[in-house]
C-alpha positions in Angstrom: 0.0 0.0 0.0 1.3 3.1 -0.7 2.3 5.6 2.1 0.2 8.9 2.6 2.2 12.5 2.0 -0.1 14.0 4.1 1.6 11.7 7.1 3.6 14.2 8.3 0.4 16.8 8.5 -1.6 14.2 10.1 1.6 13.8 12.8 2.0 17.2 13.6 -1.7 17.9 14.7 -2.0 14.9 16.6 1.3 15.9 18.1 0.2 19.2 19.0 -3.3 18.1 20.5 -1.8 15.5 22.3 0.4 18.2 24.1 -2.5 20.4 24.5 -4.5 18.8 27.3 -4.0 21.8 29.4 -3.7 25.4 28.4 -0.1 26.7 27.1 1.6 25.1 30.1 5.6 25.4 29.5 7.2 21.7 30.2 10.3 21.5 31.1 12.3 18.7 32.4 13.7 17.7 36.1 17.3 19.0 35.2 16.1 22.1 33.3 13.6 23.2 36.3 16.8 22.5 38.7 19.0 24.9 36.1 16.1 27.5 36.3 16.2 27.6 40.0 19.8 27.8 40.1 20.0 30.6 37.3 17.0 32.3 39.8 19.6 32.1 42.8 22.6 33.4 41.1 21.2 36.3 39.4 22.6 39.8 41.2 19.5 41.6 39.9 17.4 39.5 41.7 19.6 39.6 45.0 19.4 43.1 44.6 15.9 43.5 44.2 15.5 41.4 47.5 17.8 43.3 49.3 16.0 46.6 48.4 12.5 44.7 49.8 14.0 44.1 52.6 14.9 48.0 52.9 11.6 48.7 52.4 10.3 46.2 54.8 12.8 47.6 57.4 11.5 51.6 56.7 7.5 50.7 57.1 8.9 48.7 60.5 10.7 52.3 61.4 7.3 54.2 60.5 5.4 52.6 63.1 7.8 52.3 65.6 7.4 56.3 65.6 4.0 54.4 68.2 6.4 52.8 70.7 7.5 55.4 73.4 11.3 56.4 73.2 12.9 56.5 76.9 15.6 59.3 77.9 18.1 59.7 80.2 20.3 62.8 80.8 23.2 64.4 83.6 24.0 67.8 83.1 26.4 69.5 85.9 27.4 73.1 85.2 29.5 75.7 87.4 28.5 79.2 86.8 30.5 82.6 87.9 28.5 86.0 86.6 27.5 89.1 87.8 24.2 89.2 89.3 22.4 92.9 89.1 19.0 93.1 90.9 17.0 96.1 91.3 14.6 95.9 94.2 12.1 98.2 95.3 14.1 100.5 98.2 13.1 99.4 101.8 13.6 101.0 105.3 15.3 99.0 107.9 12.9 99.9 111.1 14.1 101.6 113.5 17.0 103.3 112.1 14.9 103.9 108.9 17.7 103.0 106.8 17.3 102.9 103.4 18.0 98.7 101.6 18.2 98.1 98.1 18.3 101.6 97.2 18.9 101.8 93.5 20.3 98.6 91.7 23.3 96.4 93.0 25.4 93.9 91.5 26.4 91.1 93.2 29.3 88.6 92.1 27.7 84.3 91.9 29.1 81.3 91.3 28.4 78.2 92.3 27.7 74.6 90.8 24.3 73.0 89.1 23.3 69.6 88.3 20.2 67.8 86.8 19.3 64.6 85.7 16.4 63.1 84.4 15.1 60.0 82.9 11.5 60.7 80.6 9.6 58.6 78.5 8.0 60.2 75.0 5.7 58.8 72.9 3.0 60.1 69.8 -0.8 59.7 70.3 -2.4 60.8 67.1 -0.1 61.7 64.3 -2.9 63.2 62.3 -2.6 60.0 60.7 0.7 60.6 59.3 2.3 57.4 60.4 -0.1 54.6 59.4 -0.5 56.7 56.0 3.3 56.4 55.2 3.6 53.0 56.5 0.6 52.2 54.0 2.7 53.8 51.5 5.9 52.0 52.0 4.2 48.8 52.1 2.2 49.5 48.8 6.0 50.0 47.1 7.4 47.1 48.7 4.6 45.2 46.9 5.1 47.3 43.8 9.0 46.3 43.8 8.2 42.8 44.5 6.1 42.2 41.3 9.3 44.1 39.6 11.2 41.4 40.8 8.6 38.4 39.3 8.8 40.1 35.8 12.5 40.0 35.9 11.9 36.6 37.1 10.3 35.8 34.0 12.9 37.1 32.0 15.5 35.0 33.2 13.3 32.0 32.8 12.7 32.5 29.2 16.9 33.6 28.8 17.4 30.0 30.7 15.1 27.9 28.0 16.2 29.7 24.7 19.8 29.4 25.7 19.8 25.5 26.2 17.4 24.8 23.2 20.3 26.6 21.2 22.4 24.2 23.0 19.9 21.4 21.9 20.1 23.3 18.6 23.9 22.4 17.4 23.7 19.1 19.3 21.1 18.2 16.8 23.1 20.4 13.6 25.9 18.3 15.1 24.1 14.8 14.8 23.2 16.0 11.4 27.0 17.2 10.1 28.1 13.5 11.4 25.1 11.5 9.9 25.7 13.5 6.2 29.8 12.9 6.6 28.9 9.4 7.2 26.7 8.9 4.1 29.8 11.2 1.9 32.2 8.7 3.2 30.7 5.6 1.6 30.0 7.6 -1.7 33.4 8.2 -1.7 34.5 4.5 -0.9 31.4 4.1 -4.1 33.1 6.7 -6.2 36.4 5.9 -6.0 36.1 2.1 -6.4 33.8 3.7 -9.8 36.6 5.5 -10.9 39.3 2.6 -10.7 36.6 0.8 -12.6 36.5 3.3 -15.2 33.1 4.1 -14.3 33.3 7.7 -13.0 36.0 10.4 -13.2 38.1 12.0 -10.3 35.5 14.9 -10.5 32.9 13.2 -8.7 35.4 12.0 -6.3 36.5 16.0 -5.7 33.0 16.6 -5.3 32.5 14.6 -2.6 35.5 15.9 -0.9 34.3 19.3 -1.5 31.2 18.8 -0.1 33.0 16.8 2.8 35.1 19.7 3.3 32.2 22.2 3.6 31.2 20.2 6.1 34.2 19.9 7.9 33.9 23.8 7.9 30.4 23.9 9.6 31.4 21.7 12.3 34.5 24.1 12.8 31.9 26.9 13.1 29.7 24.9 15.6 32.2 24.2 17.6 32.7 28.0 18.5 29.3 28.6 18.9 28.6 25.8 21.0 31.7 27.2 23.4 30.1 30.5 23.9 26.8 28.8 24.5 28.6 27.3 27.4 30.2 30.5 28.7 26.7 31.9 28.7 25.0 28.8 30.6 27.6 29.2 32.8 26.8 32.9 33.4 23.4 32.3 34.0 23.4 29.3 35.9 26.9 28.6 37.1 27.1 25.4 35.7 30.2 24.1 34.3 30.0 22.0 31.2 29.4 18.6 32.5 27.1 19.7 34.6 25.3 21.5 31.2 25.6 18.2 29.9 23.0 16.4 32.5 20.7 18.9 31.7 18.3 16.7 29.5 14.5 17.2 27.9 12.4 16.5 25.3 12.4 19.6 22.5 8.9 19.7 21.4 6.7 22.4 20.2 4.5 25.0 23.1 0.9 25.5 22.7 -1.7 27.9 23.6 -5.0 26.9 22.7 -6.2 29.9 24.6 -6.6 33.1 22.1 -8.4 35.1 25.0 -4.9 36.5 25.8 -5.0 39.4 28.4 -2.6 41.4 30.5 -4.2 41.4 33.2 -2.0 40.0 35.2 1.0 41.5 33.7 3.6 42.4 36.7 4.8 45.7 35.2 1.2 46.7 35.6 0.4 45.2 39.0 3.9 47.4 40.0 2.5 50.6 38.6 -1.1 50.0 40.2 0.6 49.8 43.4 3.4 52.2 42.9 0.1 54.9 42.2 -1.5 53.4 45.3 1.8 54.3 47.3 1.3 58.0 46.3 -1.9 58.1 47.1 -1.3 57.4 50.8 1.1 59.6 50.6 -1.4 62.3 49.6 -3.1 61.2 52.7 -0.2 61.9 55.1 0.8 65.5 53.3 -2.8 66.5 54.2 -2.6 64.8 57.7 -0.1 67.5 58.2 -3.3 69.7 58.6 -4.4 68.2 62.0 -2.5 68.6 65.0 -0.1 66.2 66.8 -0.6 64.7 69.8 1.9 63.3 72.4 2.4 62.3 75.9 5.5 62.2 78.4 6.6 61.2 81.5 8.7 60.5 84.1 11.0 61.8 87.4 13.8 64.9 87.4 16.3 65.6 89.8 17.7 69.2 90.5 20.2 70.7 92.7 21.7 74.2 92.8 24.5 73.8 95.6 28.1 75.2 97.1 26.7 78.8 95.7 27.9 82.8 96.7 26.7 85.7 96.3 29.2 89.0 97.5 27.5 92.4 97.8 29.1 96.0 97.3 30.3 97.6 100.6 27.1 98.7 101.9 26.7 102.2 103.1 26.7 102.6 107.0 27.6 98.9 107.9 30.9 100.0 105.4 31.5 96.5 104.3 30.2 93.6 101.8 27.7 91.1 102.9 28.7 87.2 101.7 25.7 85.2 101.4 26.1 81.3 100.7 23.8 78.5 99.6 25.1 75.0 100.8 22.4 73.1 98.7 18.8 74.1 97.2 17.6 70.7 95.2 14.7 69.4 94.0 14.5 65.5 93.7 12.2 62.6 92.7 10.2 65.5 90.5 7.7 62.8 89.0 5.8 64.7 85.8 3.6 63.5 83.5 1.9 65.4 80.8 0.2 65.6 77.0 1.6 68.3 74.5 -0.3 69.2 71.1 1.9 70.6 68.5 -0.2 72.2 65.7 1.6 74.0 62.5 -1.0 76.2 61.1 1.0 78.0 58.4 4.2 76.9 57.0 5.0 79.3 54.4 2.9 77.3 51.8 5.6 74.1 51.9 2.1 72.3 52.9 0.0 73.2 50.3 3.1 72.6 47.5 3.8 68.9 48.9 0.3 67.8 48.4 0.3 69.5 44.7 3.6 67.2 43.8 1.6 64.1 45.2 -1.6 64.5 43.0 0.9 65.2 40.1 2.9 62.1 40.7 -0.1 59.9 40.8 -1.4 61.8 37.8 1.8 60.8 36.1 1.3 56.8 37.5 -1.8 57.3 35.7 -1.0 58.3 32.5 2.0 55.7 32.9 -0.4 52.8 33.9 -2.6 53.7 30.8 0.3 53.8 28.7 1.3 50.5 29.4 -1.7 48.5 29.1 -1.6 50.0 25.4 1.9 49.3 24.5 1.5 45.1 26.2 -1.8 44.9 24.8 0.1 45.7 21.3 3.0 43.6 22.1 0.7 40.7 23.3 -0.8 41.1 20.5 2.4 40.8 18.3 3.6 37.5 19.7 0.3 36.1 19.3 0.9 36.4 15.9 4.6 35.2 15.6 3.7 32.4 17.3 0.4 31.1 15.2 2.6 32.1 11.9 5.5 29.9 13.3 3.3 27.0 14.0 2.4 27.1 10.4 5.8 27.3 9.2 6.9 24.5 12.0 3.9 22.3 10.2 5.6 23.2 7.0 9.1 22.8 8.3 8.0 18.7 9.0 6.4 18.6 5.6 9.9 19.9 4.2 12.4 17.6 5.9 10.0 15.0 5.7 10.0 15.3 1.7 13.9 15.8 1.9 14.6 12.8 3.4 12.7 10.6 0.8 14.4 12.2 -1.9 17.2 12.3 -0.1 16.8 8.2 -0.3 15.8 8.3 -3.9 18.7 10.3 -4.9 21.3 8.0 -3.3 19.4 4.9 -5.2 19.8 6.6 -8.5 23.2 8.1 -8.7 24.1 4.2 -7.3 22.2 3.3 -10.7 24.2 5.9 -12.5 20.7 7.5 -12.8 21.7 11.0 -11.8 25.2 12.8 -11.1 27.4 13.5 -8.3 26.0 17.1 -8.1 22.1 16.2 -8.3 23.1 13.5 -5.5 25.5 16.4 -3.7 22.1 18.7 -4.0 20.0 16.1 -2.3 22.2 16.0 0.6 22.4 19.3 1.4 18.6 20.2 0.8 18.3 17.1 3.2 20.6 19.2 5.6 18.9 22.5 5.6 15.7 20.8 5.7 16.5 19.5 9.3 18.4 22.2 10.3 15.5 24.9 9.4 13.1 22.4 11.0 15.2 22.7 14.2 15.6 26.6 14.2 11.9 26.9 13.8 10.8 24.8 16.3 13.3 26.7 18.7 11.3 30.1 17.2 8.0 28.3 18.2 9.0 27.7 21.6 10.1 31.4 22.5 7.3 33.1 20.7 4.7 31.2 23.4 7.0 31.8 26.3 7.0 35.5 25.1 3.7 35.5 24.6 2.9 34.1 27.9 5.3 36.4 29.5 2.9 39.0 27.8 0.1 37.4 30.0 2.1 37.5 33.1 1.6 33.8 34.0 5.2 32.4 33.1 5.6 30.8 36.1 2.5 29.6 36.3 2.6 27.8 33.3 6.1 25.7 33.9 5.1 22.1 34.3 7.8 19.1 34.6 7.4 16.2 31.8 
């Protein structure tokens, strides 16, 4: 019975319904996951972008700990040595009816001062300052962490592509051998021809030709395949051998769902909450408005001690008086209190903070907005690449499949003498590039759906072991 053409046709749709089942899921293999993960852990941006959650995460800690009351201590001793001029209201010493205090007198102080204390502050209403910027740091946190899952996806798709181009000249590889191996018995045929007198040297040179050309694409693959490992290694850390165990089955993505969205899109989610981070910020400039509230407490101790005071010679006693203070102190002075602070004008720095907030969640806005556009149009784009390179991957299977048969036929008929060398040289290489380009777009296939489901924003949720 005679074989259908339309085999290959048949194959690929069952293929890609059989793969199907559930909704553009990514497979990937046990090794490749474990390179993902690795290529995850290693990457600096990502370390980076952890370390600057953890900032954040530390700063809306630091905004509410503005509630817990802050406990002071303090010593301060002092000695002091001034002038002291007072100016009393003159009065009569009975009796004698002599004048005191008459006009101002200066006296010459010193003497030593010490206080201590030990009080205990804390914020009762903040005009709702502090849980509005605390809102607002917590809002970017979340903003920076869905920053960090789109880079995430990134990586994830750099990790796939650059081991199916490893796949890639494995495969051109297996192909350069497999063609070398079929020249080498046409040569073995051609020269045994030509000692027969059945062929000339030229189909002989041919072959070599064609061996050499070859010889010259593995030469090229090799270098490739090098910096292929360089960038594994950069990404994952792997050295080669360990690249080596990384094994999986290269086979075409699909999504059979074409009610794409970005919905979930991470750069959006980021914006939406970077916007919602201003906004609480609005709320906390206006909370400036409203007065602040605090309360304080706790015990003081004072002393004013070893102090003199020396007069002017005093008129009819005809000498100064010394008067002394041995000690004057005030001790366990327990005090407990409330204190309202309230700025009512500040030069219009208020009234311009506010302004810069609305216009900074204006400008998320018009950002947000934006972006939804331009990934609704890029969504859009890979949707396309990838239903045109599924039709040229069905095409690609037609074309190596055909290839190969007349690949087969050609080899029977230059054996019969049928064709020549360069018809036979032709078949090979169309044979070649038939595989090869069957490869490449394959490899196109996969990262147009990855890109387009990086375009949803469901990457990760998507990867699925075989």
């Amino acid at each position: 019975m005679k074989r259908s053409t339309n085999y290959p046709i048949h194959w690929f749709t069952v293929f890609l319904f059989t793969i199907s089942i559930s909704w553009g899921q990514i497979k990937t293999s046990t090794t490749l996951d474990e390179a993902i993960h690795k290529a995850l852990e290693k990457s600096l941006s990502q370390k980076n972008k952890e370390l600057e959650i953890e900032k954040l995460n530390l700063q809306e800690k630091g905004i509410w700990n503005k509630y817990i009351p802050t406990v002071e201590a303090s010593a301060i001793y002092s000695y002091f040595d001034n002038k002291l001029t007072v100016d009393l209201p003159t009065t009569q010493i009975p009796i004698i009816n002599y004048p005191l205090f008459d006009g101002k007198k200066t006296f010459d102080n010193y003497g030593n001062i010490f206080n201590g204390s030990i009080m205990a502050k804390t914020v009762l209403f903040s005009g709702m300052q502090i849980p509005n910027g605390a809102k607002a740091i917590k809002e970017k946190t979340k903003g920076t962490q869905y920053l960090k899952d789109s880079e995430k996806d990134q990586i994830i798709k750099e990790v796939i592509n650059t081991f199916d181009q490893l796949s890639l000249l494995k495969a051109i590889d297996t192909l350069i051998k497999d063609s070398n191996n079929r020249l080498q018995i046409e040569a073995k045929r051609a020269q045994k021809a030509i000692e027969q007198g059945l062929a000339v040297p030229y189909d002989r040179d041919k072959i070599k030709l064609a061996a050499l050309e070859l010889q010259s694409k593995k030469v090229e693959l090799d270098g490739k395949r090098e910096l292929i490992y360089k960038k594994i290694t950069y990404l994952t850390g792997y050295s080669a051998s360990q690249t080596n165990l990384v094994t999986y089955e290269l086979e075409p993505y699909l999504i059979i769902n074409n009610q794409l969205n970005t919905e979930n899109k991470q750069e959006i989610k980021a914006l939406e909450s970077f916007k919602t981070a201003y906004e609480f910020l609005l709320k906390k400039e206006k909370g400036t408005y409203l007065p602040t509230v605090g309360a304080f407490g706790g015990v003081t101790y004072s002393s004013l001690f070893d102090a003199r005071a020396t007069t002017p010679v005093i008129t009819g006693v005809n000498q100064a008086l010394y008067l002394g203070l041995n000690e004057l102190t005030i001790s366990n002075n327990w005090m407990v209190g409330a204190a309202v602070k309230w700025e009512i004008f500040t030069g219009f720095e208020r009234q311009h903070k506010i302004h810069e907030a609305k216009i900074n969640i204006n400008q998320l806005q018009n950002q947000i907005d934006d972006t939804k556009e331009k990934l609704a149009l890029l969504l859009e784009n890979n949707w396309v690449n990838y239903t045109v390179l599924n039709k040229k991957l069905e095409i690609a299977y037609q074309q190596e499949k055909i290839s190969k048969n007349n690949l087969n036929l050609a080899s029977k008929q230059y054996t019969q003498g049928l064709i020549s060398v360069s018809e036979r040289l032709e078949a090979e290489n169309d044979c070649f590039k038939s595989a090869v380009n069957k490869i490449n777009t394959l490899i196109d296939q996969r990262l147009a759906a990855i890109e387009t489901i990086i375009a949803t924003g469901d990457l990760t949720k998507q990867l699925k072991k075989q």
